[in-house]
C-alpha positions in Angstrom: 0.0 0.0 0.0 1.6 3.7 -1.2 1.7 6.2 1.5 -1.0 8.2 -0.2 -3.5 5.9 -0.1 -4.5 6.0 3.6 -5.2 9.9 4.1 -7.4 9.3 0.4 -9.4 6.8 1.4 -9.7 8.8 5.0 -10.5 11.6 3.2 -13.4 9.8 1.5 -14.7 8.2 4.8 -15.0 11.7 6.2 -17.0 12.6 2.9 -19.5 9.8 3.3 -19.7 11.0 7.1 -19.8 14.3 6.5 -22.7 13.4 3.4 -24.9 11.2 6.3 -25.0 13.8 8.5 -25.8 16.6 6.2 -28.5 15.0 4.0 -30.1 12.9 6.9 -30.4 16.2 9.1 -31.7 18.5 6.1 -34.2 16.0 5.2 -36.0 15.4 8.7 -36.2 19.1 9.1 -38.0 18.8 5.3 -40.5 16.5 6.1 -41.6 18.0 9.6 -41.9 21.1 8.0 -44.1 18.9 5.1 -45.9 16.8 7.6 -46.3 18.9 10.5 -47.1 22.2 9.2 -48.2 20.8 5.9 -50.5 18.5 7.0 -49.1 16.0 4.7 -48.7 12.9 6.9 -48.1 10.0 4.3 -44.6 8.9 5.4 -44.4 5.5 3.4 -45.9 6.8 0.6 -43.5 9.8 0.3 -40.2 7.0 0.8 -41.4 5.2 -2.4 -41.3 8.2 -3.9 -38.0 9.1 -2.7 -37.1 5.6 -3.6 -37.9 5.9 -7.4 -36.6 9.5 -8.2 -33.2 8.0 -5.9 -33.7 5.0 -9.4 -34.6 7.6 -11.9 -31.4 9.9 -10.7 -29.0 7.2 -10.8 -30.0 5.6 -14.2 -29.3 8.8 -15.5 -26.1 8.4 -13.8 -25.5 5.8 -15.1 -26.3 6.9 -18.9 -23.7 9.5 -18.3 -21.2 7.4 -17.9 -20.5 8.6 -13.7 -20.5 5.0 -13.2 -20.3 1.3 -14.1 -22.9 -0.9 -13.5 -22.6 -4.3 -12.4 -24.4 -7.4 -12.7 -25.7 -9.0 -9.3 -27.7 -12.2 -9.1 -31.3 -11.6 -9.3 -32.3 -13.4 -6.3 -29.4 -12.1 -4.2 -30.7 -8.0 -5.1 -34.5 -9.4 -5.2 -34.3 -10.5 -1.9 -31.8 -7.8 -0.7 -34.4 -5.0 -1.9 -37.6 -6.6 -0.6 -35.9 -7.1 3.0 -35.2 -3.3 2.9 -38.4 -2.1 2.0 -40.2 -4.1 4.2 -37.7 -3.0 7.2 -38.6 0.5 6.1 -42.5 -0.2 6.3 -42.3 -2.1 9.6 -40.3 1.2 10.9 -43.2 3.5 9.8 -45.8 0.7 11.3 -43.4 0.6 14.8 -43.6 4.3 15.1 -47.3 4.6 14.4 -48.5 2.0 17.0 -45.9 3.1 19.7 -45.6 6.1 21.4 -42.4 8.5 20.4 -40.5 6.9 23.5 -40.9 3.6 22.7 -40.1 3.9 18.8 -36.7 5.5 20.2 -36.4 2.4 22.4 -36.7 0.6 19.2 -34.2 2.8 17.0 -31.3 2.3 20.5 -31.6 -1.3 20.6 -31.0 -1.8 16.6 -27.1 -1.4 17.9 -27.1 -4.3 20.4 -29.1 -6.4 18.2 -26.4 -6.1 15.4 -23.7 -6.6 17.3 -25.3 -10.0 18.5 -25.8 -10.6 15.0 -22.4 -10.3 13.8 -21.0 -12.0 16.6 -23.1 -14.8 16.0 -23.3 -15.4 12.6 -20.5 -13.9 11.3 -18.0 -14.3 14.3 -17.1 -10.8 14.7 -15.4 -10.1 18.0 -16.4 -6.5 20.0 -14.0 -5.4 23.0 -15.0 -4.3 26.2 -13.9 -0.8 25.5 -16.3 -0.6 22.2 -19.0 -2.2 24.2 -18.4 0.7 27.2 -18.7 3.3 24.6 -21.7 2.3 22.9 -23.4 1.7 26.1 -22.6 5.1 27.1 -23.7 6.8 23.6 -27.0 4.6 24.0 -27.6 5.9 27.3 -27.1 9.0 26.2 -29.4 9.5 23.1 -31.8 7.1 25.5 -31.8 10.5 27.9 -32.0 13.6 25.3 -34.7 11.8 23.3 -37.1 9.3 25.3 -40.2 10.9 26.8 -42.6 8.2 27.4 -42.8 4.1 27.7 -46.4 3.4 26.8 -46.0 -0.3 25.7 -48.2 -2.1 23.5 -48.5 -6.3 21.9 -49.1 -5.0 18.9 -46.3 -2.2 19.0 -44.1 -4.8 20.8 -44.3 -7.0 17.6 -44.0 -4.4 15.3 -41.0 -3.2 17.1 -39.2 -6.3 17.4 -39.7 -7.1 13.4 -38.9 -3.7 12.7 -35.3 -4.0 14.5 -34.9 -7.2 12.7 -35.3 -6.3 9.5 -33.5 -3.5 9.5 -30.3 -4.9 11.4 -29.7 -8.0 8.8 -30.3 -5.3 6.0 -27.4 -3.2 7.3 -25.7 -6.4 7.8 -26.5 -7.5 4.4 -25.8 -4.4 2.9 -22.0 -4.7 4.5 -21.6 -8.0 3.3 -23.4 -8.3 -0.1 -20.7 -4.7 -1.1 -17.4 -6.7 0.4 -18.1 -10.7 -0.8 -19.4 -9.3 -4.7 -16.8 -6.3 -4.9 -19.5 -4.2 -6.1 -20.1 0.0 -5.1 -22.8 1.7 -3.1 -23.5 3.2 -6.0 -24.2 -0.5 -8.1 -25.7 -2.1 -4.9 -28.2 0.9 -4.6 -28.8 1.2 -8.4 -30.1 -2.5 -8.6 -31.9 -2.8 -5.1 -33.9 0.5 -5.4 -36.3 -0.7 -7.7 -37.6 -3.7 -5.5 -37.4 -1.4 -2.9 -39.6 1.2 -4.4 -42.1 -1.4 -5.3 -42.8 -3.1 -1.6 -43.1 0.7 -0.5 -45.1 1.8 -3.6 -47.4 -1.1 -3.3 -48.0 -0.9 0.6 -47.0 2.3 1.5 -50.9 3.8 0.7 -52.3 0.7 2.8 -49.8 1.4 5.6 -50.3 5.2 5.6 -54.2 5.0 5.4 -53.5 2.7 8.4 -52.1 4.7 10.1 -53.2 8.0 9.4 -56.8 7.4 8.7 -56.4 9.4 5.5 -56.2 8.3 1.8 -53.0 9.5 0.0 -54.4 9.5 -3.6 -57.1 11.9 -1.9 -55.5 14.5 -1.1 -55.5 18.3 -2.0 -51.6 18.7 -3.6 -51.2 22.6 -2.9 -48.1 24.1 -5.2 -45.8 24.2 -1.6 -47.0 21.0 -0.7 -45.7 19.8 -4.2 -42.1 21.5 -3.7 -41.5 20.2 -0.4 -42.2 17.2 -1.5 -39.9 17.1 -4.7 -37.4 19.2 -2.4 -37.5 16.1 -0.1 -37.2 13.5 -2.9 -33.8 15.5 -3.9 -32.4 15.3 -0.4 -33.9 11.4 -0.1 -31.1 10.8 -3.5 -28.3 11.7 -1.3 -29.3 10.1 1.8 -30.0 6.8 0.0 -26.8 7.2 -1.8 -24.4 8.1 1.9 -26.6 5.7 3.6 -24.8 2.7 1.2 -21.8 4.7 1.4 -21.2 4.8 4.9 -21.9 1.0 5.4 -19.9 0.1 2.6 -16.6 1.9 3.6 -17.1 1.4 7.8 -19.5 -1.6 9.2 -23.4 -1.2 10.3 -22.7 -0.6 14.0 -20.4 2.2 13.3 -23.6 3.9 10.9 -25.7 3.2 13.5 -23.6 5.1 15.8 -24.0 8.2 13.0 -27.2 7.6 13.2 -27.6 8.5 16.7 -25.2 11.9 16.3 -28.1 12.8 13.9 -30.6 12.1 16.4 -28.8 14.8 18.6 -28.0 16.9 15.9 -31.7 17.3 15.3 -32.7 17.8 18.4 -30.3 20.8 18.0 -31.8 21.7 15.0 -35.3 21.6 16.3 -34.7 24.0 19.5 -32.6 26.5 17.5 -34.5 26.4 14.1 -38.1 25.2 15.1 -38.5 26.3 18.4 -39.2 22.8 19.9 -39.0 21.8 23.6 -35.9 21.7 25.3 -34.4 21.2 27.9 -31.5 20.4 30.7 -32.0 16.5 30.4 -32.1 16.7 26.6 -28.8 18.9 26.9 -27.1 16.5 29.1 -28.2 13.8 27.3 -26.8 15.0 24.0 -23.4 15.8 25.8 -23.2 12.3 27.1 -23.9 11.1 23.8 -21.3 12.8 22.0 -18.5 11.3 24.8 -20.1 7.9 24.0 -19.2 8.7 20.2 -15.9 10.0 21.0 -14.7 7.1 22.5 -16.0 4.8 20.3 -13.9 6.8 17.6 -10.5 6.7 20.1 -10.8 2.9 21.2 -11.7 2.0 17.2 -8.8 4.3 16.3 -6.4 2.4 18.9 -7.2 -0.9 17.6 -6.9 -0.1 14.4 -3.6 0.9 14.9 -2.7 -1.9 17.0 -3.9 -4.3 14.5 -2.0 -2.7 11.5 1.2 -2.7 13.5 1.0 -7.0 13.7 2.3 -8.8 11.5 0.7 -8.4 8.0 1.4 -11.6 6.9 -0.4 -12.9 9.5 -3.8 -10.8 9.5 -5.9 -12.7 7.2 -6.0 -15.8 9.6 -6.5 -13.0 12.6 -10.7 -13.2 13.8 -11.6 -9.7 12.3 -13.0 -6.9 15.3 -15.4 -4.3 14.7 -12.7 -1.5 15.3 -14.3 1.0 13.2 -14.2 4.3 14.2 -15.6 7.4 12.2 -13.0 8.5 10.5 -10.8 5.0 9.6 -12.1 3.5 6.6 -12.8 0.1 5.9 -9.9 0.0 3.9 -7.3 0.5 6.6 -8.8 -2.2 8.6 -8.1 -4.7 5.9 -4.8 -4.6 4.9 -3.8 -8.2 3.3 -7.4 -9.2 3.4 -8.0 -8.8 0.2 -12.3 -9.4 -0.6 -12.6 -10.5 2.8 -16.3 -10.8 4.2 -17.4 -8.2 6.9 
């Protein structure tokens, strides 16, 4: 490996990161504005929407020559996309028959449950120290974001299909980019479509469901419209970091990003929206960001640790989820070349 290859492929960890954040922020604020003040509450709906202009934008990607596509077995991205959208629609379904504190209950243990996952199935070994500082970032976001604990058997069930689903997606996601050498950008240009269809099939079923309102009803107001395509915009580069991010680091470390967004728009929503805040949110987001900062240093540490062993060695070395959020994947793998995360 050339010297100049770490700080580029840091670089473009940092870009991913930096992507997440921005896209993932920008578009929650979008649709509270659309669904709060709106009153356009079809959630599900609006994601197969976001889902076929995130196709649309990418085919013409694709047509342009910005990337190379690449073949995937049919069943393997069938599946793959199906899985997704139906993690996406039991998410929607979990927050609907929860209350908000529960949901979040549901969002915090999608960490744990992946990390049992992987250690299971795919024999990934987790230190003490990375478990310490994700138990301190859940705690955290657990404090600046859970109000309520209203439980439900219906909710319960939802919930617990909802973390499912979602954790052996990321999972899947990880492993399908890794064992096929294939790019975000090809693994979301194939899977988007099947994607768009289990949302664009249930999503009015799901959101009359839930809202008690039929989507195709609707009065479309000309704001209501450009919020709407605004959101579908910001929804291309979300899907797009979302792959990116799992791709380059692991599914816990994105989950950990997701949980500085959570914080980050809690932040947004006092300073910008004017919602509630208060001390326990404020110390809740400060023990949250420690959590996230040591997760980064101990994952940094290993890394290190593990790159200063014997290289020729390595690829018979169980692999840990040292990730932090700014090594890439690629520094982590040094002499395993195509190995499976």
């Amino acid at each position: 490996m050339k010297m100049g290859e770490i700080p580029g492929a840091q670089l473009g960890v940092i870009g991913a990161l930096f992507l997440s954040v921005a896209s993932s922020v920008s578009i929650v604020i979008c649709n509270k504005a659309l669904m709060s003040n709106l009153g356009f509450p079809f959630a599900t709906t609006l994601t197969s929407w976001h889902l076929i202009v995130t196709y649309c934008s990418l085919h013409v990607a694709l047509r342009l020559n910005f990337f190379e596509n690449k073949p995937i077995d049919m069943k393997t991205i069938m599946l793959f996309g199906i899985l997704n959208g139906i993690s996406i629609g039991f998410l929607n379904l979990s927050l609907g028959f929860n209350s908000i504190g529960f949901y979040q209950m549901t969002k915090l243990a999608i960490i744990p449950f992946t990390v049992l996952l992987e250690t299971i199935f795919l024999k990934k070994q987790f230190s003490q120290k990375i478990k310490l500082s994700l138990f301190v970032l859940l705690l955290g976001v657990g404090i600046a974001s859970i109000t309520d604990l209203q439980l439900n058997f219906v909710g319960s069930i939802l919930s617990l299909l909802a973390i499912s689903t979602t954790c052996v997606g990321q999972i899947l996601t990880n492993t399908i980019q890794k064992r096929l050498n294939v790019s975000s950008t090809q693994l979301l240009y194939q899977s988007a479509p099947f994607q768009a269809a289990v949302l664009f099939v249930s999503g009015p079923f799901v959101d009359q469901c839930l809202t008690k309102q039929n989507v195709f009803a609707h009065k479309y107001s000309t704001v209501v419209l450009a919020f709407i395509l605004l959101s579908c915009v910001i929804a291309v580069f979300v899907n797009f970091s979302t792959f990116l991010v799992i791709g380059k680091t692991s599914p816990v470390t994105y989950q950990v990003l997701g949980h500085l967004k959570t914080c980050l728009v809690l932040a947004f929503g006092y300073t910008l929206l004017h919602d509630p805040f208060n001390a326990r949110n404020i110390l809740g987001i400060l023990i949250a960001i420690i959590g996230m900062g040591l997760y980064s240093y101990f994952c940094t540490n290993e890394s290190k640790k593990k790159q200063g062993g014997d290289v020729s060695s390595m690829p018979q070395v169980k692999e840990k989820d040292t990730t932090p959020l700014l090594v890439s994947q690629q520094d982590k793998e040094i002499g395993a070349k195509n190995s499976i995360v």
